[in-house]
N, C-alpha and C positions, 0 to 999 in steps of 0.2 A: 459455496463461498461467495466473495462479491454481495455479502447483507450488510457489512457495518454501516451506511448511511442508511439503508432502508426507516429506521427509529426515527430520523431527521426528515423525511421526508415526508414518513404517514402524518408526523404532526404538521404539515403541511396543506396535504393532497391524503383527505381520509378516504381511501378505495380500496375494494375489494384487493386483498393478498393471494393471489395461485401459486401455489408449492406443492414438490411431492412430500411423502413420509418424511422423509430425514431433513428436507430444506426445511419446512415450516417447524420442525422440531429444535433446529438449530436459529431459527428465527426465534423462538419464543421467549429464552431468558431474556433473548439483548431487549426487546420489548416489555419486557415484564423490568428489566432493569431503570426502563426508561418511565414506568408505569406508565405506559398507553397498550398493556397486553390486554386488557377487560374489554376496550371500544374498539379494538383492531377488526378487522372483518379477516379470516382466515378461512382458506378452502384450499382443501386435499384435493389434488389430483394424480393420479396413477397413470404408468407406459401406456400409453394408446387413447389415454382419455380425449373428448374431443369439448371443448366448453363455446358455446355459442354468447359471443359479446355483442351485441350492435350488429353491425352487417359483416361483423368478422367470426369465421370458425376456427379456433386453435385447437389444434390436434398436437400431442406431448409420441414423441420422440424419441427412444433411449439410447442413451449415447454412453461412452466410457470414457473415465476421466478419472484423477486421482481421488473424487469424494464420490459414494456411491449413489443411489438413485438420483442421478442424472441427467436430462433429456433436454434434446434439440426439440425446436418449434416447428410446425407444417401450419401455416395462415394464410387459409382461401380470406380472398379479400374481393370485393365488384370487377378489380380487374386482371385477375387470376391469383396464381398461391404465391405465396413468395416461404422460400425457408431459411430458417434459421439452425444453424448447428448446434449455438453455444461451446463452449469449451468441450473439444471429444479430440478422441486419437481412435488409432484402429489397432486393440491390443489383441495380437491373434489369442493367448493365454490370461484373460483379465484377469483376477484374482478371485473376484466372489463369482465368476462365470457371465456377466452380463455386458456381450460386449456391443459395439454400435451397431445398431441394427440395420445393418448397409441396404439388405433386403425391402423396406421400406421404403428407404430413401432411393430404391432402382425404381420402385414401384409409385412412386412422389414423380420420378422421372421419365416414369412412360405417362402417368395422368396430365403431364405439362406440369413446368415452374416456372414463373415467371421473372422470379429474381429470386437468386442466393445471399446470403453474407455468413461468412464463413471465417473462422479463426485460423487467424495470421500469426498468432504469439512465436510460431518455430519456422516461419515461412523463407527463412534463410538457412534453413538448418537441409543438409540432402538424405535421403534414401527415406529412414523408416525411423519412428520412433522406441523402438522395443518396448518389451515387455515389464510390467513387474516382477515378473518372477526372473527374468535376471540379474536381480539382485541375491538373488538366495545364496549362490557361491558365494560373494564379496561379502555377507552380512556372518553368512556362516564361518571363516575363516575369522573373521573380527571377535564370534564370541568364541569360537574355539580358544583364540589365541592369546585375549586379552586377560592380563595377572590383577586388574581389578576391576575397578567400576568401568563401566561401558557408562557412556552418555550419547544419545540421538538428538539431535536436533529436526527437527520435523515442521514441514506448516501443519496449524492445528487443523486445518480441513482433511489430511493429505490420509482420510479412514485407512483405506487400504493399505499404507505403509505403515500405519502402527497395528493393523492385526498382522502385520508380514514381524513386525517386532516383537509382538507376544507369543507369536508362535514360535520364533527363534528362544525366545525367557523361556521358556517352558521348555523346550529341547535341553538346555545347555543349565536348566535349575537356575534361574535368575529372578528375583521380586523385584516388582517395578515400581517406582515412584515417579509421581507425576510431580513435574516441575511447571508453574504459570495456569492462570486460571482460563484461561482461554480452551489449552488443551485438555486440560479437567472437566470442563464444563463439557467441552464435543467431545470427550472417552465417554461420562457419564450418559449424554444423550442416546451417544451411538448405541450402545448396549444396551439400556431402557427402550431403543426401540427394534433392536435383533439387528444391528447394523454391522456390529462390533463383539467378538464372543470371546470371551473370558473369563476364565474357569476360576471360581470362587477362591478367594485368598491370595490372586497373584498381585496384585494390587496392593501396596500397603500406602500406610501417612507417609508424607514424605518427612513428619519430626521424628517418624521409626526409623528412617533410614540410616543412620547413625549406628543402632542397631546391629546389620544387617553387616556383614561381613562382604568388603568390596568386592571380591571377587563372584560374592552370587548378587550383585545388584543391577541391575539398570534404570539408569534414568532417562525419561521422556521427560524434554521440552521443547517449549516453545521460543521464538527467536531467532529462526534459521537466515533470518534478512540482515540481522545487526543493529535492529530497533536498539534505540538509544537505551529504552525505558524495560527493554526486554527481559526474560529470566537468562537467558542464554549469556548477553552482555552482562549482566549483571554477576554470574556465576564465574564468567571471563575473567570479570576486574575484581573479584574479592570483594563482591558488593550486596548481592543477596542475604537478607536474613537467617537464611538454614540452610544453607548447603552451598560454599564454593568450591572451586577446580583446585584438583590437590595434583602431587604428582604420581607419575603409574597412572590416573584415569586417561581413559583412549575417549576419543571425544568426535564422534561422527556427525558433520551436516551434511544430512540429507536432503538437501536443496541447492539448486542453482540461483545465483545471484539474481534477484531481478535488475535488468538493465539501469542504473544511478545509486544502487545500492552497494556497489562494488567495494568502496572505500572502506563504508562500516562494515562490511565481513571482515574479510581483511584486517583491520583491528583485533577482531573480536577472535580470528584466528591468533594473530601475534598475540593477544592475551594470554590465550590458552597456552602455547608454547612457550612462554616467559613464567610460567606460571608450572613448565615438568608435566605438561598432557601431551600424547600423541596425538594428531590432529590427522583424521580424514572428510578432503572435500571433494566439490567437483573437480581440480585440476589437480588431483594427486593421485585420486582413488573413484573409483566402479561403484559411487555411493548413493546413485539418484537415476532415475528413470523417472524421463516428463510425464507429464497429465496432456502435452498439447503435440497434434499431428506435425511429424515431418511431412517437406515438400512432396514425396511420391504417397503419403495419405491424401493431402491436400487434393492432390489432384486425381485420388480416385472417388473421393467424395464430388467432383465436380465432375468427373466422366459418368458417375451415376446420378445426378441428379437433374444435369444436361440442362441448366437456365437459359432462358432468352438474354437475359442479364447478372451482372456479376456486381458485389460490390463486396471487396475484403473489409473486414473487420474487427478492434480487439487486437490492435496493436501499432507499436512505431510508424511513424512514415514510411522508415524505408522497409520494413514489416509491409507494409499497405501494398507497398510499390514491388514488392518481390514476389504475392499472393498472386498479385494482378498477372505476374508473368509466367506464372504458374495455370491462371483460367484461362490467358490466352494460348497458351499449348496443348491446354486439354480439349480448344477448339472453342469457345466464345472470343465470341466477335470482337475486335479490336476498339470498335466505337460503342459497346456493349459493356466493355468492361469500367467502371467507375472508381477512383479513390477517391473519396473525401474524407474530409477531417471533422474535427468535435464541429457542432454548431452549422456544418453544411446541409444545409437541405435537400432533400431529390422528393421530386416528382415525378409517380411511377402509374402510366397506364400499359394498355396491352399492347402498343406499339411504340413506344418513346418512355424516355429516361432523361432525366434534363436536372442541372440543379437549381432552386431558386434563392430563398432569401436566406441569409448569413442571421444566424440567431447567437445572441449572446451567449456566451457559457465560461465558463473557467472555474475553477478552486471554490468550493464553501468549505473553510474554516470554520473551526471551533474552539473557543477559547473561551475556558472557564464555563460563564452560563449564557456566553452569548452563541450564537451559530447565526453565523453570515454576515454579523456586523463588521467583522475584522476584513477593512478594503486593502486595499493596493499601498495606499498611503500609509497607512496604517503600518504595514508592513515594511514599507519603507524607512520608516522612521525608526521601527526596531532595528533594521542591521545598519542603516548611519550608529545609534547608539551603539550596539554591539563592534563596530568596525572602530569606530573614531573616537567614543566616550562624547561628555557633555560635559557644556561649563556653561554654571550660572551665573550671571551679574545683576545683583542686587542693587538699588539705589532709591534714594527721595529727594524729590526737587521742591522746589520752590513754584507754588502757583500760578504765582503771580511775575516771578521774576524767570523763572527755568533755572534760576541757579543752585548748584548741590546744594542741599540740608544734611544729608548723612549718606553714609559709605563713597566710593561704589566697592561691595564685597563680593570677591568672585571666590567661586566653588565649583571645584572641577572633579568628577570622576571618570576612571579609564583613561584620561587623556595623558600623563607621565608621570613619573614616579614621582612619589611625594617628598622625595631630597632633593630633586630637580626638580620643584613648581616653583620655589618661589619667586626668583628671578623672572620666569613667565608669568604667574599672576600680577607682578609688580608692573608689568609692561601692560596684561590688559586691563587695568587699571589707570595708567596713565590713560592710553588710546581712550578709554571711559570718557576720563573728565574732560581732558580737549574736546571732543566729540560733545559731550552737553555744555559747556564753557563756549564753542561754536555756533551752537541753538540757542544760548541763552541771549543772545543778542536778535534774533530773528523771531523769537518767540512762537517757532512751531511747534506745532501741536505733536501729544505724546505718538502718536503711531509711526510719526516720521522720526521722530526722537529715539525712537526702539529699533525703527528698520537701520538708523546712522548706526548706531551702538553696536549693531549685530556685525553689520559689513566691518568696522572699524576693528574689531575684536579679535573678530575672523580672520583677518588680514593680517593683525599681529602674530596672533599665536601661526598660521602658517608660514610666516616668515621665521621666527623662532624653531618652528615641530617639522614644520612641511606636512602637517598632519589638517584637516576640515574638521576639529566636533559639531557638535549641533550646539550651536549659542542661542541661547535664551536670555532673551534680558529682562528683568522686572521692575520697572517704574514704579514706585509711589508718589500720585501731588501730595504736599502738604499745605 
């Protein structure tokens, strides 16, 4: 998971791609979507491979995590290794059998490390992350019980939990129908490459589903976050083209809220229930098992791996700041242990960690067919409009004189109801003409004629609204 900008980036920075089986498999449509899959440079790498780059050896990892083939970094570099986890937990029962290869990483630990970073996503969280597989009772009672359609919500990475879902269809006689193209695309992959196994015909269209007698269906989607634009929202609100929430369907998200996403679940929950579905989530029901290590994993990954230095990463501040309190218990050094943030630098040799130069970074947008044009300002100006509305004042003056030729016509949207403007437009219309009836005498030039107009406008209508739109004024000489 973590490839959607990868497309934006190759058409950037065109360098060699390293992936295992499944990562570069699920790499390929979004590239091929983008058409830049022909000039990509792509290479396979497998558990244990080791690729020699410049003066760096990467040595691949395997780790477990909610999508399978997986793996943390080992990167001998001039001044010792430094490792990387990536996204792992320590699932004593993983699902396909391939769990983090601790043994490695004791053995990364006896050859010396020189620095760690290590995944913080659960670093608040205590004891142990569990298993997938207990989820089996809680999924199993669901389809025992449910009188019709079963619906999951899933992240489309999340392999593992939708073969724990086909296996359940298949116990209990259920065809499944895939909802969002996202998850279609990584069921298709997974299985095209032995990731995902599923037995010929359980799988139908989802325009067959209608079909298909609710109580033997399941559906799989995608959505579990409350994406506006999602199938899950969409199916919520009676908004999807073929298929919405009716009542009797049991409606399971299998996901935890990522941290600012709260609100849109939420929603998308109350949808469902305004709408006669049973809803099981994280704060009701036994519905989800992480991809990312509790604190007493956290810290037996750092008791094996035994760094000179630490540095959390892959999560919140105070994610950062709770990792950290975590390697120093496990016994790194207190002046050893580092948090930074986006854009903070470290320089790292075999006896010092220091940070140096603050690099720019933040947000690249995508709008439309621009990517990275859309600044700060830019955005600014979108929620002044969306918050406040706009009002335009039209006018033409006199060249020569500054004085009005025609209007001033003002046009206002969002800013008050249109049985309640006209009084306010009649007013910023006065403020208009005083305001160039005032210039006209001084003969200033149009920009300070525009900057008067704006404040004067502005002024009114807040004294009227107590509301700021965004005033635009448009001059014409004549």
């Amino acid at each position: 998971d973590h490839i959607g900008g990868l497309p934006f980036a190759l058409k950037k920075l065109n360098v060699p791609v390293y992936g295992t089986r499944l990562t570069l498999g699920l790499v390929k449509p979004k590239l091929r979507e983008h058409r830049i899959l022909r000039e990509s440079d792509l290479r396979e790498v497998r558990v244990g491979d080791a690729v020699q780059l410049g003066p760096f050896r990467v040595e691949t990892v395997a780790v477990c995590h909610s999508i399978p083939d997986a793996v943390g970094l080992a990167i001998q570099t001039p001044v010792g290794r430094v490792v990387y986890t990536s996204d792992f937990k320590l699932d004593p029962s993983p699902p396909d059998g391939h769990s983090t290869d601790m043994e490695r990483f004791r053995r990364l630990g006896d050859e010396g490390v020189v620095l760690l970073l290590s995944d913080s996503t659960n670093a608040e969280r205590a004891g142990r992350s569990g298993s997938e597989r207990d989820l089996h009772e809680p999924f199993e009672r669901i389809f025992r019980d449910a009188p019709a359609r079963i619906v999951v919500a899933n992240f489309a990475s999340n392999i593992h939990r939708i073969q724990h879902l086909v296996r359940m269809a298949v116990q209990f006689e259920r065809r499944i129908a895939v909802v969002g193209r996202s998850l279609r695309q990584n069921i298709s992959t997974s299985r095209e490459l032995g990731f995902l196994q599923v037995p010929d015909g359980l799988i139908i269209r989802l325009e067959d589903s209608e079909n298909i007698a609710p109580s033997r269906l399941l559906l799989l989607t995608a959505g579990s976050q409350g994406e506006p634009m999602s199938a899950l929202t969409r199916f919520a609100a009676q908004r999807h083209p073929l298929v919405n929430v009716k009542t009797d369907d049991w409606v399971v998200i299998s996901a935890r809220p990522i941290p600012g996403n709260e609100r849109m679940v939420h929603q998308t929950v109350n949808n469902l229930y305004r709408h006669g579905a049973r809803v099981f989530y994280s704060e009701v029901g036994n519905v989800h098992v992480t991809g990312h290590a509790h604190r007493d994993e956290l810290r037996e990954m750092v008791e094996a791996v035994r760094p000179r230095y630490f540095i959390p990463v892959h999560g919140e501040y105070r994610q950062l700041l709770q990792h950290a309190e975590v390697a120093r218990a496990a016994g790194v050094a207190d002046d050893r242990v580092v948090v930074v943030e986006d854009g903070e630098a470290v320089a790292l040799d075999a006896d010092t960690i220091e940070r140096t130069e603050k690099i720019s970074t933040g947000l690249v947008f995508v709008d439309g067919l621009g990517v990275g044009d859309v600044e700060q300002v830019v955005l600014r100006d979108r929620r002044h409009l969306a918050e406040d509305g706009i009002l335009v004042v039209t006018l033409a003056i006199d060249r020569d004189t500054g004085m009005l030729r025609a209007g001033p016509d003002v046009v206002s949207r969002g800013v008050i109801e249109p049985e309640l403007s006209s009084h306010l437009m009649a007013e910023a219309k006065r403020a208009t003409s005083e305001t160039v009836a005032r210039f006209a005498e001084t003969h200033a030039d149009s920009q300070l004629l525009q900057e008067a107009i704006h404040d004067a406008v502005s002024k009114t209508v807040h004294q009227q609204t107590r509301r700021r739109p965004m005033v635009i004024p448009v001059i014409t000489e004549i």
